[in-house]
C-alpha positions as CSV (number, residue, x, y, z in Angstrom):
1,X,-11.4,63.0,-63.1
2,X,-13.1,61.9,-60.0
3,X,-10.6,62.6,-57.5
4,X,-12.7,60.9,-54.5
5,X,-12.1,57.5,-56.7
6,X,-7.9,57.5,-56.8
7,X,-6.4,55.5,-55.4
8,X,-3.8,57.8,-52.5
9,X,-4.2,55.1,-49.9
10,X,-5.0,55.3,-46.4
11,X,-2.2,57.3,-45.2
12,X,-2.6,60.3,-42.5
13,X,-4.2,63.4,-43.2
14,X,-7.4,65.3,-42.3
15,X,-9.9,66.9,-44.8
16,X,-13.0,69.6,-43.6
17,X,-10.9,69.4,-39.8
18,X,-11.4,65.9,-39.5
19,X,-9.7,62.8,-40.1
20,X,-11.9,60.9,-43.4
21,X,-12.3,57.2,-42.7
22,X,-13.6,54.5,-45.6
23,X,-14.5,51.0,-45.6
24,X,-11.6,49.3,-47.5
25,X,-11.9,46.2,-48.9
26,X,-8.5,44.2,-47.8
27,X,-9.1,41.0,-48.2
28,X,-11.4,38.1,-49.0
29,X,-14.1,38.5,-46.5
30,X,-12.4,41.5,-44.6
31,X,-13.8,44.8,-44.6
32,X,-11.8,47.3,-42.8
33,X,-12.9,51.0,-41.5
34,X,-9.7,52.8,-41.8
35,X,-8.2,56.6,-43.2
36,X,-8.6,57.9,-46.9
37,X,-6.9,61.0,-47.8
38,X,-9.2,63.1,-50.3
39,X,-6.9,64.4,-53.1
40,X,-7.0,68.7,-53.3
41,X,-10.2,69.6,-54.8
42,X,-10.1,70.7,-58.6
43,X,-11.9,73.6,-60.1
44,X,-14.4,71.3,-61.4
45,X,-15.1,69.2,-58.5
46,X,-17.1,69.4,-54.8
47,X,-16.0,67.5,-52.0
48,X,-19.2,65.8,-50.5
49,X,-20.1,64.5,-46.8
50,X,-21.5,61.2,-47.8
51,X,-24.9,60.6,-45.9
52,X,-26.5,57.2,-47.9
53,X,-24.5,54.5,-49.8
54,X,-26.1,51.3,-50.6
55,X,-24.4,47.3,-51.0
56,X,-24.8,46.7,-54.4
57,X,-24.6,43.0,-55.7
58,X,-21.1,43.6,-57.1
59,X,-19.7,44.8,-53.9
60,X,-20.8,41.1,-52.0
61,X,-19.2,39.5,-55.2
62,X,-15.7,41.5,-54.8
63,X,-15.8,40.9,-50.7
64,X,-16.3,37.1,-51.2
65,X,-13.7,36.7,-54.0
66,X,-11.9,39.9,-54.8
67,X,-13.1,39.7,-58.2
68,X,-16.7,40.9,-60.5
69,X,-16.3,39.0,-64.3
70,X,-13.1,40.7,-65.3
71,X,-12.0,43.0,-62.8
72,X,-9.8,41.8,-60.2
73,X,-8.8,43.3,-56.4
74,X,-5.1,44.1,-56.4
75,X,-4.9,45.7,-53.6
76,X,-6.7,47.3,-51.1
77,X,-9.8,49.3,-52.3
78,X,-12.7,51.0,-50.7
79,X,-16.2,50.0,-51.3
80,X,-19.6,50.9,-52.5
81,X,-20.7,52.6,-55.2
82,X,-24.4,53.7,-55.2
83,X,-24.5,56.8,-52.8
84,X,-25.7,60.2,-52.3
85,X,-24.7,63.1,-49.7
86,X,-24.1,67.3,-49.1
87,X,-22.0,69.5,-50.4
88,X,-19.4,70.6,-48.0
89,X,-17.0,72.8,-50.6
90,X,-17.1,73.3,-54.6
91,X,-14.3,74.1,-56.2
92,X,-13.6,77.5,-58.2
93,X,-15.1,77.3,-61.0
94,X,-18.2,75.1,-60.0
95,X,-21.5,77.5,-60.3
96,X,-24.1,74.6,-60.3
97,X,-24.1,73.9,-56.5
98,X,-23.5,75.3,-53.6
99,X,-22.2,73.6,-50.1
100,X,-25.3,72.2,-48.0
101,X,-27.1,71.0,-51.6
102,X,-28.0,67.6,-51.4
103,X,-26.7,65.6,-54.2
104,X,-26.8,62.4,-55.2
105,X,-24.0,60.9,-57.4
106,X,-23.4,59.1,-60.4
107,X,-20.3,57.0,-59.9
108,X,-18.5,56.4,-63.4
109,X,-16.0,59.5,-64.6
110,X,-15.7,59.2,-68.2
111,X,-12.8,60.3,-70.2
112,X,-14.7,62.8,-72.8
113,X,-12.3,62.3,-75.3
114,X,-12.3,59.2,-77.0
115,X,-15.0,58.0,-80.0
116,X,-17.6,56.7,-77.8
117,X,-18.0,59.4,-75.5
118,X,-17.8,61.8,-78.2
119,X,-20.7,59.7,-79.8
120,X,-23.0,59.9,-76.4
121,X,-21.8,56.4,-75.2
122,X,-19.5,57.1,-72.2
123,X,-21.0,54.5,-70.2
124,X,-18.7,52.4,-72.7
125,X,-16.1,54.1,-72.3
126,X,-12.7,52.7,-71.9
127,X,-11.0,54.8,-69.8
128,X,-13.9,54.7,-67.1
129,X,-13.1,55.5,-63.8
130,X,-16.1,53.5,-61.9
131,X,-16.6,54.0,-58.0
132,X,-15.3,50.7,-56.2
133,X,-14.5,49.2,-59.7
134,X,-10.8,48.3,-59.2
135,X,-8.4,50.1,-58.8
136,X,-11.0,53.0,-58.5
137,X,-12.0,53.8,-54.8
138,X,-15.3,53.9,-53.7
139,X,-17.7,55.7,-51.9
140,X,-18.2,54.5,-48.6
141,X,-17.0,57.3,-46.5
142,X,-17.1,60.0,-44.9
143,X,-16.5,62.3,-47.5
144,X,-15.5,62.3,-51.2
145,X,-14.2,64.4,-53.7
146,X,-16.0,63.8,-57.2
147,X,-17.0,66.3,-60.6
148,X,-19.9,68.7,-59.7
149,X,-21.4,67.8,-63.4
150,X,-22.0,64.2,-62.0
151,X,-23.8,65.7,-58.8
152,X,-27.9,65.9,-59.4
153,X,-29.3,67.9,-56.9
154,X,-32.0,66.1,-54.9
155,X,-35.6,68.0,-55.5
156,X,-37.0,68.7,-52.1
157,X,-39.5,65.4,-51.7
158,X,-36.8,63.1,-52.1
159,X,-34.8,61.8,-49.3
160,X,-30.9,61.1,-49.5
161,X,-31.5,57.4,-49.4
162,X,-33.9,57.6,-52.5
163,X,-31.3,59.7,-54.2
164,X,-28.7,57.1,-53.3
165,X,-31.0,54.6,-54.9
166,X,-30.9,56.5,-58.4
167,X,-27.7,54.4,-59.0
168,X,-29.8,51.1,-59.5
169,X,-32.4,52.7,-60.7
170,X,-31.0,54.2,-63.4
171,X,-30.0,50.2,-64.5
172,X,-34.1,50.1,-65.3
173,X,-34.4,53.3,-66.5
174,X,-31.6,52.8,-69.3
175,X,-32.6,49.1,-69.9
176,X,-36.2,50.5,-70.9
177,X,-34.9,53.2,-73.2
178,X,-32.9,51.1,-74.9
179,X,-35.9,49.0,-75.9
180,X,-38.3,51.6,-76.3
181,X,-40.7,50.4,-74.1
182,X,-44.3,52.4,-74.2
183,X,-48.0,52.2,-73.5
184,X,-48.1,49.2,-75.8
185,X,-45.6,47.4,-74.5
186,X,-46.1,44.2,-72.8
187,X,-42.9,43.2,-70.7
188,X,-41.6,40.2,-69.0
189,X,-38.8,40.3,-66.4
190,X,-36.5,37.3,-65.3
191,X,-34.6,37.5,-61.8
192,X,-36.9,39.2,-58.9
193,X,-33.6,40.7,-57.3
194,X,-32.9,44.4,-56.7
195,X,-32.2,45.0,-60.1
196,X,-35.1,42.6,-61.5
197,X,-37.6,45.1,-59.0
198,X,-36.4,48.4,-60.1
199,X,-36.4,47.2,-64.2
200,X,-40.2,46.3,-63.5
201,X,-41.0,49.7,-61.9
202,X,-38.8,51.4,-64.6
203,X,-41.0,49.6,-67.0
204,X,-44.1,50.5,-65.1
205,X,-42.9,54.3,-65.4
206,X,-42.1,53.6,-69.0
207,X,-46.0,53.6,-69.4
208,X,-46.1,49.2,-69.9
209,X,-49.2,47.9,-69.1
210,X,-48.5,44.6,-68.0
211,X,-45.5,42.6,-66.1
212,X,-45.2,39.8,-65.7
213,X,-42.4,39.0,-63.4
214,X,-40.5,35.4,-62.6
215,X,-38.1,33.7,-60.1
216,X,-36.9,30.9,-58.0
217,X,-37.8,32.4,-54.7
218,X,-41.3,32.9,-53.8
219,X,-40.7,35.6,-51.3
220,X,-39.1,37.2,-53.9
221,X,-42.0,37.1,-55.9
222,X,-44.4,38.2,-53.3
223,X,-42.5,41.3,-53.0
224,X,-42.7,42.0,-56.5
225,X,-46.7,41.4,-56.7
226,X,-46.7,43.9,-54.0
227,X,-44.5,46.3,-55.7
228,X,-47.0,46.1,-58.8
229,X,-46.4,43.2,-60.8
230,X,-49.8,41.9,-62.5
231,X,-48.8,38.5,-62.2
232,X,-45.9,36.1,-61.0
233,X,-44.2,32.9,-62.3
234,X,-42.1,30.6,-60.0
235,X,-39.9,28.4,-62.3
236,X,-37.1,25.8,-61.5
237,X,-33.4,25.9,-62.1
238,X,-33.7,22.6,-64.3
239,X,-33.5,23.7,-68.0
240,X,-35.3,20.9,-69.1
241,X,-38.5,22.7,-67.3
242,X,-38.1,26.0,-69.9
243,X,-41.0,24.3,-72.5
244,X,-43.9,24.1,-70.0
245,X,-42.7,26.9,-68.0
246,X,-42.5,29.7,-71.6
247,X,-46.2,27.9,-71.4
248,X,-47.1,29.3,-67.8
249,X,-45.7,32.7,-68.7
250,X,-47.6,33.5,-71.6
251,X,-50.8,32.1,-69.6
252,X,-49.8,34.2,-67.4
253,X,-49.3,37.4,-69.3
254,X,-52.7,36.8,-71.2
255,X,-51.2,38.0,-75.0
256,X,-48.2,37.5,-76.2
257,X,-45.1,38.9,-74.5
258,X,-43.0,41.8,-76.6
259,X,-39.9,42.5,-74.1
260,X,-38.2,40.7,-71.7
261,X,-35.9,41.7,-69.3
262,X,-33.2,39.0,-68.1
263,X,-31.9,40.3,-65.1
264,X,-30.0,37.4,-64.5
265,X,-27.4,36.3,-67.1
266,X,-28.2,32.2,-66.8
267,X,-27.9,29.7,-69.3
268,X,-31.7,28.8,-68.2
269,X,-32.9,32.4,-68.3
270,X,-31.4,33.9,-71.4
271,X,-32.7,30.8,-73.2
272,X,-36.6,31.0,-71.4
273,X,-36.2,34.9,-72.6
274,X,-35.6,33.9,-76.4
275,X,-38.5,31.1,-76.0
276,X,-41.1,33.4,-74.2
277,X,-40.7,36.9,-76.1
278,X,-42.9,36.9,-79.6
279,X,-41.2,36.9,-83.2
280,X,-40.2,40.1,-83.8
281,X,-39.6,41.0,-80.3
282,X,-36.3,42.1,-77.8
283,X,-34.8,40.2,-75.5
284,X,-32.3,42.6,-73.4
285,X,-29.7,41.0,-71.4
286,X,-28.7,42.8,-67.9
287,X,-27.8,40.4,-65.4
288,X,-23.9,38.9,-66.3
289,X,-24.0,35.4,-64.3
290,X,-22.4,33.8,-66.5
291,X,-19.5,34.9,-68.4
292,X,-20.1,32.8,-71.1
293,X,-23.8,30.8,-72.3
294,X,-25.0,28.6,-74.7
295,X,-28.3,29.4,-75.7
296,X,-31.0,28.5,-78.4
297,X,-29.7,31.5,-80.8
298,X,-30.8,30.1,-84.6
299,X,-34.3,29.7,-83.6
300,X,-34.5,33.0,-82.0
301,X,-32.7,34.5,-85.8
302,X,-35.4,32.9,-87.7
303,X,-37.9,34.8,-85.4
304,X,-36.3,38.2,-85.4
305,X,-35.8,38.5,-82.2
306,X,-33.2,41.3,-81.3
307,X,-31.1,40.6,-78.5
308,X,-30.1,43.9,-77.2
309,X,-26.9,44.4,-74.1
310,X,-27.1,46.7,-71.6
311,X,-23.7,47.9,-69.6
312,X,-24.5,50.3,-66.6
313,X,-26.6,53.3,-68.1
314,X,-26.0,57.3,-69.3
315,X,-27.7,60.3,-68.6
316,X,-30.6,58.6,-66.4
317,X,-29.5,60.6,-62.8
318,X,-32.7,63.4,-64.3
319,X,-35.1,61.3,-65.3
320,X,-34.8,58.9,-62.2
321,X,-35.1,62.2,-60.1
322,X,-38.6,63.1,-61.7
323,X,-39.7,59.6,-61.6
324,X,-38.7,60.1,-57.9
325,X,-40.2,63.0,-57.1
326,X,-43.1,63.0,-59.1
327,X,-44.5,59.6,-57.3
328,X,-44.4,57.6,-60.6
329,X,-41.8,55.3,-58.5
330,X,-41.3,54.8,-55.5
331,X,-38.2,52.9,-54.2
332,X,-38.8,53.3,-50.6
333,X,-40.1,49.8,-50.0
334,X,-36.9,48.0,-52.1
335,X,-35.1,49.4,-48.8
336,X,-35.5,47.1,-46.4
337,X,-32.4,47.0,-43.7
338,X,-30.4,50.1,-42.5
339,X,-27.1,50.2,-40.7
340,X,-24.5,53.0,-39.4
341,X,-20.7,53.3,-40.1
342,X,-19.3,51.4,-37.8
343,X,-16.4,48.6,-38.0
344,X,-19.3,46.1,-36.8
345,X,-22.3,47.6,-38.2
346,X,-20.4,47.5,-42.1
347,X,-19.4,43.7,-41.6
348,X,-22.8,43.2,-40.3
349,X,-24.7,45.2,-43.4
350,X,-22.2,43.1,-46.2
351,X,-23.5,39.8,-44.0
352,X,-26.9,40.9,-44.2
353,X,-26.7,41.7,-47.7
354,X,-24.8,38.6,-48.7
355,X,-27.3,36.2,-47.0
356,X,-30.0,37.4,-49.4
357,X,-33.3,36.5,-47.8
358,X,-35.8,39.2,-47.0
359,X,-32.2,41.8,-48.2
360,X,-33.3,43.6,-50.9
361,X,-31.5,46.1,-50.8
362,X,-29.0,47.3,-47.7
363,X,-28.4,51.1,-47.0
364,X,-25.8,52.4,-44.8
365,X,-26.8,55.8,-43.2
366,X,-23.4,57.7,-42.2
């Protein structure tokens, strides 16, 4: 399992000849830099020097309240989740990589053993142990010990922060194979956030040949019209606005729209998806804001429209690595604030993040 996400505390002990600090999450608003002992390192696993981690939206929600929908901070954890660094040591039997590799890692250790991860479906695992997903550590640290098999090598071209920026990326990149989206497929995406941004260049990737993407915040949706989206819709947070606003998106996307995205979870925008996507059409749900919704379902049956979940991703870490390399995306611009690993500089990066604003997304460079 993936020893760098145990939890052994932040007792004593030095691992590579130096002492391994963390950020630990200890409290409602309190971020502390403080020691994290590295378990031994298995036959399977490499320890790695952690060089980019980014602040994911989940890792603001557990600092502001110690909790994300059903998991809950017991006690203290360290954060971050989305991360990539170099191989210092691999253990015995490990014949993939070799120390000074640059890696970029996919956080969630599945148990290989039960039904769904003998089907293909680990991400839906129960027994997943998740980076910074309680009472799983994270990785933002010096070092970590985690599986080799859940190391991708970075190719050449692509930079460590780009590697640690697979981790939202693959979110997009699973969310458009699970609804098959193609050179015919016209796509609408709800929520110009992080994870709105990289869906729509997943989709872009994925060979659709029109977005169109929507939001509250304009500069949100200036970013994305510079990022590639054909055209952008500012809506309202009233409900009652959804009728005439389904009528400005399909203006907008010229035809009729056969995917949409809702990247974020809302009464308001599940129900605009299943009003503004065609009979016959998905609707896939990948933003969680609210735990529970009620929503226009029995119209949306008697279209056909499939409503289609998305939890986290599997076996993207390759495919986001060629899209990377190859130029077909580029996340470079989605990067827009960089801080060091310091006790100041981390409370200032999960205050930057938190703020929103011009933060899209928040990389720490250790």
């Amino acid at each position: 399992m993936g020893k760098g996400g145990v939890s052994h505390g932040a007792g004593e002990g030095k691992d590579g000849g130096e002492e391994n600090m963390a950020a630990w999450l200890v409290g409602i608003k309190t971020l502390k830099i403080q020691r994290f002992k590295l378990p031994s390192l298995g036959p399977y696993d490499v320890r790695v020097r952690m060089k980019a981690v980014g602040i994911c939206g989940s890792d603001v929600h557990y600092l502001k309240t110690l909790r994300c929908a059903d998991f809950i901070v017991k006690e203290p954890m360290v954060i971050g989740h989305e991360c990539a660094g170099v191989i210092e040591e691999v253990g015995s039997e490990v014949k993939s990589l070799v120390p000074g590799d640059r890696v970029a890692l996919e956080p969630g250790i599945s148990c290989w053993r039960c039904d769904l991860c003998k089907g293909g479906r680990y991400n839906l695992c129960p027994d997943m142990k998740f980076f910074a997903t309680p009472p799983v550590h994270g990785s933002l640290a010096n070092q970590v010990v985690h599986p080799a098999d859940l190391c991708f090598k970075l190719p050449d071209n692509v930079s460590l922060e780009e590697g640690a920026m697979c981790e939202p990326l693959s979110v997009g990149v699973y969310a458009c194979r699970r609804t098959n989206i193609g050179p015919e497929t016209r796509v609408l995406v709800l929520g110009a956030g992080p994870i709105g941004l990289v869906t729509m260049l997943a989709a872009r990737a994925f060979g659709a040949p029109r977005i169109v993407i929507v939001d509250v915040d304009g500069a949100r949706l200036s970013v994305a019209k510079k990022l590639g989206a054909d055209e952008i819709v500012k809506v309202s947070t009233n409900s009652q606005d959804i009728p005439e606003e389904v009528a400005e998106i399909h203006k907008a996307m010229g035809t009729e729209v056969d995917v949409t995205f809702d990247c974020v979870g809302f009464n308001k925008t599940l129900s605009t998806a299943l009003g503004a996507t065609r009979a016959g059409g998905k609707v896939c749900l990948i933003g969680m804001g609210h735990g529970e919704m009620t929503v226009p379902l029995t119209p949306a049956a008697a279209r056909e429209i499939d409503v289609i979940g998305v939890f986290r991703y599997k076996n993207t870490w390759p495919l986001c690595l060629e899209f990377l390399s190859s130029g077909k995306i580029d996340v470079k611009p989605l990067i827009t604030h960089r801080f060091g690993f310091s006790q100041k500089e981390v409370e200032q990066a999960f205050e930057t993040s938190a703020r929103g604003g011009t933060a899209i997304k928040v990389m720490f460079n250790l």
